[in-house]
LUMTITOR-384884 format. One record per residue (C-alpha): residue number from 1; x, y, z. Coordinates in steps of 0.1 Angstrom, whole numbers, plus 2048, in hexadecimal, padded with zeros to 3 digits. Layout:
<rs>
{NUM, {X, Y, Z}},
...
</rs>
This chain:
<rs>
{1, {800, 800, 800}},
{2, {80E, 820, 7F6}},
{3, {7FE, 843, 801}},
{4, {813, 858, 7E8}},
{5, {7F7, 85E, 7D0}},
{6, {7DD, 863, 7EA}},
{7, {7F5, 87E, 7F9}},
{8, {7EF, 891, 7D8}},
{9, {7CA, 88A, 7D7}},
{10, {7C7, 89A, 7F9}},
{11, {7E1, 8B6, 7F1}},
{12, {7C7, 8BE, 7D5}},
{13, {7AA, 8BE, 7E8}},
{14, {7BB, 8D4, 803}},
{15, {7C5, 8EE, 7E5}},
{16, {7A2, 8F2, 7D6}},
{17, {795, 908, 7EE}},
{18, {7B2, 920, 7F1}},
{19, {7AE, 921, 7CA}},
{20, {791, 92A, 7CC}},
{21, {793, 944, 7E8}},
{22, {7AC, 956, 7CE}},
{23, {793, 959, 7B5}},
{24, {773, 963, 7C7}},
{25, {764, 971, 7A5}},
{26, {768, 94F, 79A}},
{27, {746, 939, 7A0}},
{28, {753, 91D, 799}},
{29, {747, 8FE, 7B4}},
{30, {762, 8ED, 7C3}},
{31, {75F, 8C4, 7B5}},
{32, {764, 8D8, 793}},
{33, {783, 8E1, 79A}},
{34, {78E, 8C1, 7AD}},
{35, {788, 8AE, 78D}},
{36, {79A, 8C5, 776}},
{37, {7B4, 8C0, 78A}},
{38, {7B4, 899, 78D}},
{39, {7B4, 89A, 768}},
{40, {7D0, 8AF, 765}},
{41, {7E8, 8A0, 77F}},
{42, {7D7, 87A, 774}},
{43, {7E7, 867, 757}},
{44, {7D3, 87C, 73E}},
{45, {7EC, 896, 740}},
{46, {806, 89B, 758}},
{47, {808, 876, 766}},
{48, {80F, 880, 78C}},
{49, {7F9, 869, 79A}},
{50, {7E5, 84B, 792}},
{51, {7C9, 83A, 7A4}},
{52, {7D9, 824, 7B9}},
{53, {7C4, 808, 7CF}},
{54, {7C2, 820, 7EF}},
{55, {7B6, 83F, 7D7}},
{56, {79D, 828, 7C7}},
{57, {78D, 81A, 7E7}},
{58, {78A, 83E, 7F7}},
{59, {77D, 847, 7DA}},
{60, {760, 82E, 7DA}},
{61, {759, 839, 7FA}},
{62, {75B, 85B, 7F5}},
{63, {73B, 855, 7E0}},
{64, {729, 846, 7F3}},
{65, {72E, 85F, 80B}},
{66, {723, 877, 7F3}},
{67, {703, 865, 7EB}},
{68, {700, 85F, 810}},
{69, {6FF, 88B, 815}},
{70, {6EB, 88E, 7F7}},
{71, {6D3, 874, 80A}},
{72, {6D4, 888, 824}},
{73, {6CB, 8A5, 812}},
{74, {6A6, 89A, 80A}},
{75, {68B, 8A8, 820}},
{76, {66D, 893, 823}},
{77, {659, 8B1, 826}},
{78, {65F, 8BB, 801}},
{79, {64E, 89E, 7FA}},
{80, {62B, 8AA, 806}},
{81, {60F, 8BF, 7F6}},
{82, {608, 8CF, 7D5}},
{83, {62E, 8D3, 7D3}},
{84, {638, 8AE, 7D3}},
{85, {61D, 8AD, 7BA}},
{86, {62E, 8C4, 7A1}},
{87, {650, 8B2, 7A9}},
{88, {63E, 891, 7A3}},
{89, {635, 89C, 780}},
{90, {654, 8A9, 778}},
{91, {666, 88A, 782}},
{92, {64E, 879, 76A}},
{93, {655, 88A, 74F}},
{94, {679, 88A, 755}},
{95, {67B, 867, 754}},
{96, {665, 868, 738}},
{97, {67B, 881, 726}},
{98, {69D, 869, 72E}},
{99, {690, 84C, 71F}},
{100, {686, 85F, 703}},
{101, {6AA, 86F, 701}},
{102, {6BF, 851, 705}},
{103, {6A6, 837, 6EB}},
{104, {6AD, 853, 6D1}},
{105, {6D0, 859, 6D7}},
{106, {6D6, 82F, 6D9}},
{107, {6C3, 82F, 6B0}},
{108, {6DD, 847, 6AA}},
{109, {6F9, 831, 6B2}},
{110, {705, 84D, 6CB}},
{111, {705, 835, 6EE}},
{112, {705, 810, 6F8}},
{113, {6E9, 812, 70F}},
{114, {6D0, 82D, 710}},
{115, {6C3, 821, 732}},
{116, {6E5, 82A, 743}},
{117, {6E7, 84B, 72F}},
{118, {6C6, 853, 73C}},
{119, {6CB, 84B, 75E}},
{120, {6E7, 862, 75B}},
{121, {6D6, 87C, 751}},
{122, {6B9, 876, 76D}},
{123, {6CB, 886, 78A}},
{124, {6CF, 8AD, 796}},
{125, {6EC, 8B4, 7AC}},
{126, {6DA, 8BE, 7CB}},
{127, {6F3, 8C5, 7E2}},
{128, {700, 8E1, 7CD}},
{129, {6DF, 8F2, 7C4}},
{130, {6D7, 8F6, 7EA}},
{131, {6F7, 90E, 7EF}},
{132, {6E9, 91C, 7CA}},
{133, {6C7, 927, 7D4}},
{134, {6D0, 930, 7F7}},
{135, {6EB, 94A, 7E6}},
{136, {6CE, 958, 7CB}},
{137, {6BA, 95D, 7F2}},
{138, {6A0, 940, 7D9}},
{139, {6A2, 925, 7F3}},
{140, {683, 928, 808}},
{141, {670, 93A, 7E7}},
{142, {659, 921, 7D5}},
{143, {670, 91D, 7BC}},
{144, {68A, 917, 7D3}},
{145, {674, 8FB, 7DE}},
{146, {66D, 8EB, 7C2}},
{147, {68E, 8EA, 7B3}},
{148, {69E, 8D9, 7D5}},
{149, {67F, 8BD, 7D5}},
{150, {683, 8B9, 7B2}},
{151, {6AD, 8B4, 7B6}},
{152, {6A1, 8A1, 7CF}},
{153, {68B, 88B, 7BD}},
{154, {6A3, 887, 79F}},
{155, {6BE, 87A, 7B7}},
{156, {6AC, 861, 7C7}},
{157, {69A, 850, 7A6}},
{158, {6BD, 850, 794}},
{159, {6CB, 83F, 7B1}},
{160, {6B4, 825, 7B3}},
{161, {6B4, 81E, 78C}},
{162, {6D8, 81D, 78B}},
{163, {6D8, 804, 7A7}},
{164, {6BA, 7EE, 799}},
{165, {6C7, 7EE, 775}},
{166, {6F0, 7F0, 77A}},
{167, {701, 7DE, 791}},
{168, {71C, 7C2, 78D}},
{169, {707, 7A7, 79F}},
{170, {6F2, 7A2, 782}},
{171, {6CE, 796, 789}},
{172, {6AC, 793, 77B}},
{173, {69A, 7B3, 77C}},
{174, {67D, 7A2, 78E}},
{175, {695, 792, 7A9}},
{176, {6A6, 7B7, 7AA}},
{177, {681, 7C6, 7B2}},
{178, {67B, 7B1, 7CB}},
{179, {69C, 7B5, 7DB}},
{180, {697, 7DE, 7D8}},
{181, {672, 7D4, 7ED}},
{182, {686, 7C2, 807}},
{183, {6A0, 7DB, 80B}},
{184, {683, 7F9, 80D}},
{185, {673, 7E2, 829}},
{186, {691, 7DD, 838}},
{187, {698, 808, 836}},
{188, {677, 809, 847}},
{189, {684, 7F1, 862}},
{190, {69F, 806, 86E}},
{191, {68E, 829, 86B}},
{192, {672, 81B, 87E}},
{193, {68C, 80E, 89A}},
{194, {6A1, 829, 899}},
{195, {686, 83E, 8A3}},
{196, {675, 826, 8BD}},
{197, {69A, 828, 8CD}},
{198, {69D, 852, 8CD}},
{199, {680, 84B, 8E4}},
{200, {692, 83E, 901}},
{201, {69F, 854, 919}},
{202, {6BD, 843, 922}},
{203, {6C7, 83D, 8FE}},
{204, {6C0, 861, 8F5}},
{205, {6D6, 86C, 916}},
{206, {6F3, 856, 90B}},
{207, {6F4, 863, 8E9}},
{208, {6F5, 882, 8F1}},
{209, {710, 882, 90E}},
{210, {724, 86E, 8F6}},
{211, {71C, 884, 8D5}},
{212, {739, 89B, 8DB}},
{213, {74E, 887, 8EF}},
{214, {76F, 875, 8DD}},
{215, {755, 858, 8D8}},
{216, {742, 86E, 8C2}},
{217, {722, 856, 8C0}},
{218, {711, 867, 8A8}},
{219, {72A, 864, 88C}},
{220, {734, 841, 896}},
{221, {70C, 834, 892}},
{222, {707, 847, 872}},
{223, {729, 835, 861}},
{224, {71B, 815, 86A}},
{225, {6F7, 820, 85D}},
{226, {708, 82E, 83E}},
{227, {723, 80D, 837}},
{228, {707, 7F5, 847}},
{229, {6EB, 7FF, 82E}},
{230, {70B, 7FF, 813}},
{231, {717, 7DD, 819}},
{232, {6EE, 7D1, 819}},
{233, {6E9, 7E1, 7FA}},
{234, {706, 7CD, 7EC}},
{235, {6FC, 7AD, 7F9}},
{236, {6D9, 7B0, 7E7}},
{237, {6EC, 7B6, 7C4}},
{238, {6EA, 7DB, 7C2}},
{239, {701, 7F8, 7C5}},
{240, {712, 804, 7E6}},
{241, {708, 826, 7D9}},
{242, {6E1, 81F, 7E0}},
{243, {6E6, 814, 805}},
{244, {6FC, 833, 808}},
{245, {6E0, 845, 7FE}},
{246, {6CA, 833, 813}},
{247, {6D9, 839, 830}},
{248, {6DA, 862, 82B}},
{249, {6B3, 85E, 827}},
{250, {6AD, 848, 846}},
{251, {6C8, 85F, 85C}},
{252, {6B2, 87D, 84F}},
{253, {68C, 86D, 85A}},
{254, {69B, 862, 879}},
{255, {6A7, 881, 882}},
{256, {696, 89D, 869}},
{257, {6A0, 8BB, 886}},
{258, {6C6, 8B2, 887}},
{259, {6D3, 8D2, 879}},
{260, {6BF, 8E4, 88F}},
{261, {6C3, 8CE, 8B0}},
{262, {6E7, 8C1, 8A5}},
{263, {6F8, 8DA, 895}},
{264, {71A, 8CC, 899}},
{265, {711, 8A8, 88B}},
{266, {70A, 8B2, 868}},
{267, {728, 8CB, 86F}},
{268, {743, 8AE, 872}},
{269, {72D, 894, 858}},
{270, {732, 8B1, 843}},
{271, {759, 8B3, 84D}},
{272, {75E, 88E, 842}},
{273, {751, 88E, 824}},
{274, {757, 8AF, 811}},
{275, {777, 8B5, 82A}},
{276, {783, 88E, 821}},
{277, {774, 875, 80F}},
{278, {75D, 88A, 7F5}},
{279, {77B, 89F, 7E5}},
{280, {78F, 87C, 7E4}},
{281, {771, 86E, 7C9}},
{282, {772, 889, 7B2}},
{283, {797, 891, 7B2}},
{284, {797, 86B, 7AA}},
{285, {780, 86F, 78F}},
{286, {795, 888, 781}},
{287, {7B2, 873, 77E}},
{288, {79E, 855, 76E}},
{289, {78A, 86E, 758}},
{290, {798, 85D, 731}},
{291, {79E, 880, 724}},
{292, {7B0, 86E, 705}},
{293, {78A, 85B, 6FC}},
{294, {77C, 882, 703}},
{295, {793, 88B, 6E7}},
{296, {797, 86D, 6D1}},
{297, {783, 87C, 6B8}},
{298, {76F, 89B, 6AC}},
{299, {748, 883, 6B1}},
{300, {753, 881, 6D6}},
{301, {75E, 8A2, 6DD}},
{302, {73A, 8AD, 6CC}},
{303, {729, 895, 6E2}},
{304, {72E, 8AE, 6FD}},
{305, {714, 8C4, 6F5}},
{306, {6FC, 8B0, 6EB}},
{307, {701, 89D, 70C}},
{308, {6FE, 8C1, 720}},
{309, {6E0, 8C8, 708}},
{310, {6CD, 8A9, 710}},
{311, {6D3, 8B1, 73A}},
{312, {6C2, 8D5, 736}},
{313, {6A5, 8BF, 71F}},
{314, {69F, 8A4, 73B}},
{315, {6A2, 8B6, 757}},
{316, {69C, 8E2, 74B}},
{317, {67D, 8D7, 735}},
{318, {66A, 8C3, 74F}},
{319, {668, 8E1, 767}},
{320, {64D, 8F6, 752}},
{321, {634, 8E1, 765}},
{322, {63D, 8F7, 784}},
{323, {630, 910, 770}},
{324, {610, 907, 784}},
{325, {61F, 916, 7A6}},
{326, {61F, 934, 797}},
{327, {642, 93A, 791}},
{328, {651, 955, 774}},
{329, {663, 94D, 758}},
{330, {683, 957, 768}},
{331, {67E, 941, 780}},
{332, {673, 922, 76A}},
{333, {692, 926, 755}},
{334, {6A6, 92A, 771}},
{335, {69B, 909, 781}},
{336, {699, 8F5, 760}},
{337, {6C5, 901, 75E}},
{338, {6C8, 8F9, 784}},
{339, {6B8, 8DA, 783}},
{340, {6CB, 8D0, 764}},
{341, {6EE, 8D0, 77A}},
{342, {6F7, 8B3, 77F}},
{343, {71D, 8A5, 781}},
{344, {720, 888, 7A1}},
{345, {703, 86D, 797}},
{346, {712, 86E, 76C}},
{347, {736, 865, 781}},
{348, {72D, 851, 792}},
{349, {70F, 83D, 778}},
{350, {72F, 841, 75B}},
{351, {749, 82F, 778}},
{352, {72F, 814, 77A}},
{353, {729, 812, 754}},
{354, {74B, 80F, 74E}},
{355, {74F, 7F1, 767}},
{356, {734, 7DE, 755}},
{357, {73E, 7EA, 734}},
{358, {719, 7FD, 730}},
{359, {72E, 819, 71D}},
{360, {74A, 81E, 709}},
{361, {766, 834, 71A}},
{362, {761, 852, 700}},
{363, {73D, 854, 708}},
{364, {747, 852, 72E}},
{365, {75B, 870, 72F}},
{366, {747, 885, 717}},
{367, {72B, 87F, 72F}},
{368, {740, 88C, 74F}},
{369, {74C, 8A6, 73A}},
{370, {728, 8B1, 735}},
{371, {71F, 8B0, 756}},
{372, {73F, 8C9, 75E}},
{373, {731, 8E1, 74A}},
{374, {710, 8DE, 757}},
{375, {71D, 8E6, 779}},
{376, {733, 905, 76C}},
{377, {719, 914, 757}},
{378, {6F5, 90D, 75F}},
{379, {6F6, 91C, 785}},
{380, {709, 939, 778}},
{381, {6ED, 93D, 760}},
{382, {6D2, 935, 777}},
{383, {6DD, 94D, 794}},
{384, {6D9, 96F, 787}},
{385, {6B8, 967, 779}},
{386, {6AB, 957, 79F}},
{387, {6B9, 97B, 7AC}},
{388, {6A4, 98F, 791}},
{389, {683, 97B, 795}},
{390, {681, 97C, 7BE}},
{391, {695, 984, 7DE}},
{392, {6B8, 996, 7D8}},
{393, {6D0, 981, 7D9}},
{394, {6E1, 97B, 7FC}},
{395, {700, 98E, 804}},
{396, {70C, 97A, 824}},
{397, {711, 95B, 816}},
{398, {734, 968, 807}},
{399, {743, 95D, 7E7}},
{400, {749, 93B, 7F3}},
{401, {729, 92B, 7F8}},
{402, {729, 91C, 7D7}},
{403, {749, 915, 7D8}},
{404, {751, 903, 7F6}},
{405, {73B, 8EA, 7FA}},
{406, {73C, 8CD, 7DF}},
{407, {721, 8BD, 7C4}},
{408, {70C, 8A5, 7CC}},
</rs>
């Protein structure tokens, strides 16, 4: 075991930040730049380091930790009223939309599987439009709300799919349904336990006089919740991603007021994965990113576009049904661009596809490449145009709320 390539993993990681902090005009998010930088510093270009068995297994974890926040990220009650509805429909015709998008570009001999192109193009990074919206003053605005449940929504079916549909223990898709069922019941289970425990007094009282203490409790239960729910997932022939995931939802339903009640425990999840484990996955995916398949050949390069153009049409053109809450066009177009950002779940589906040879390398990184500009541009886009339709934007945020805090 060598740790001479992780030490330049984590030396990138720490640099971001002070990168950014030079060039505050500069709204560029952070995972941006942590990829750019793998790629540069990866074989690709500059051959400095290579992903070596320690990167790659912190890397794996790293997303899963990711999925885990963005899990934890999804309030149940966005999921209520004539809200939901609207989200509900959108999601429909998102899906709808994707299907639609990957059959056609699979009869143009442009992908080798249009359901793992359209899962890809499903998902909304939601942990960067929260720091988005609250920076255009847009987060508790109706649009503001509709936008984070429909991110929300987006996440959480393109998880699933990729799990039901790609995983390398292969199954029937009726076997794999009834294995999801079990592992939903099983979900159930432990959120139903969980909170039958919060109820006892001498549980609660432990747990909190241990919460801060060098036993840190809290942390110690949500790592086994988080690798528990990963390794179960596994076991019933689906990604370690989905349990991740899982396990941000349950932690959330169990404990909806933490941020409020336990300020410092999403403080020092937060510190292990976008301090640690986060930047290690996409500076990682920077240094595997095949920029010489990007490049092969002018069809590729062009795929870009067309790949960034069919984002905005699955996930920008679905939003006119919010139209129905009354929001103004400034506000629709904004939330079709920021719902059309999307960068962690095409990683992490194109990592997958690769494994199981679903896509061919080109196609991988053209897709990646997509979603980079789709995180560079479309909040940059969508920001002045949240400001002009409501609330001025907020000043005390500082130029580093978009910034600091990664994708997901």
């Amino acid at each position: 075991m060598s740790y001479d390539n992780l030490v330049i993993v984590l030396a990138v990681a720490a640099a971001v930040p002070f990168l950014l902090a030079l060039m505050p005009r500069v709204r560029l998010p952070g995972p941006v730049l942590e990829i750019v930088a793998g790629v540069v510093l990866g074989p690709a270009v500059l051959g400095w380091v290579r992903p070596d068995g320690t990167v790659e297994a912190l890397s794996v974890i790293g997303l899963g930790f990711l999925l885990f926040l963005a899990g934890l990220e999804i309030d149940p009650k966005r999921w209520q009223g004539p809200a939901a509805r609207l989200v509900g429909l959108g999601l429909a015709g998102t899906v709808a939309l994707a299907a639609a998008v990957g059959w056609s570009l699979d009869l143009a001999g442009l992908v080798e599987s249009p359901l793992l192109v359209g899962i890809a193009l499903v998902a909304t990074s939601l942990g960067l439009l929260i720091p988005v919206l609250k920076d255009a003053g847009a987060a508790d605005r109706p649009v503001g709300q509709l936008v984070i449940g429909g991110a929300s929504a987006g996440e959480f079916c393109a998880v699933v799919l990729l799990s039901l549909f790609f995983s390398e223990h292969a199954s029937g898709l009726a076997s794999r349904l009834l294995l999801l069922l079990g592992l939903a019941c099983l979900t159930v289970l432990i959120v139903v336990t969980s909170i039958r425990a919060t109820h006892s007094r001498w549980l609660s009282r432990t747990v909190t006089g241990l919460a801060d203490t060098s036993a840190q409790i809290r942390i110690r239960l949500t790592m086994l919740l988080v690798v528990g729910l990963s390794a179960l997932a596994m076991h019933l022939g689906f990604e370690a991603v989905l349990g991740a995931f899982v396990a941000g939802a349950v932690l959330r339903l169990v404990d909806p007021d933490a941020e409020t009640r336990h300020p410092q425990f999403h403080t020092k999840l937060d510190g292990i994965g976008y301090g640690f484990l986060v930047p290690v996955f996409f500076v990682t995916s920077g240094i595997q990113f095949d920029l010489v398949a990007l490049f092969a050949d002018a069809g590729t390069v062009l795929r870009v576009p067309l790949f960034l153009a069919a984002l905005l049409l699955v996930r920008g053109l679905p939003v006119l049904i919010y139209r129905r809450a009354g929001l103004s066009r400034a506000e629709l177009v904004a939330a079709g661009l920021l719902q059309a950002t999307s960068l962690p779940l095409i990683v992490a589906a194109t990592t997958i596809g690769l494994r199981l040879d679903a896509i061919r390398p080109e196609n991988a990184a053209a897709l990646v490449a997509a979603g980079l500009l789709s995180v560079i541009v479309f909040p940059v886009v969508a920001l002045p145009l949240l400001g002009r339709s409501g609330a001025p934007p907020r000043r005390d945020d500082g130029p580093g709320e978009m910034s600091g805090r990664p994708a997901s």
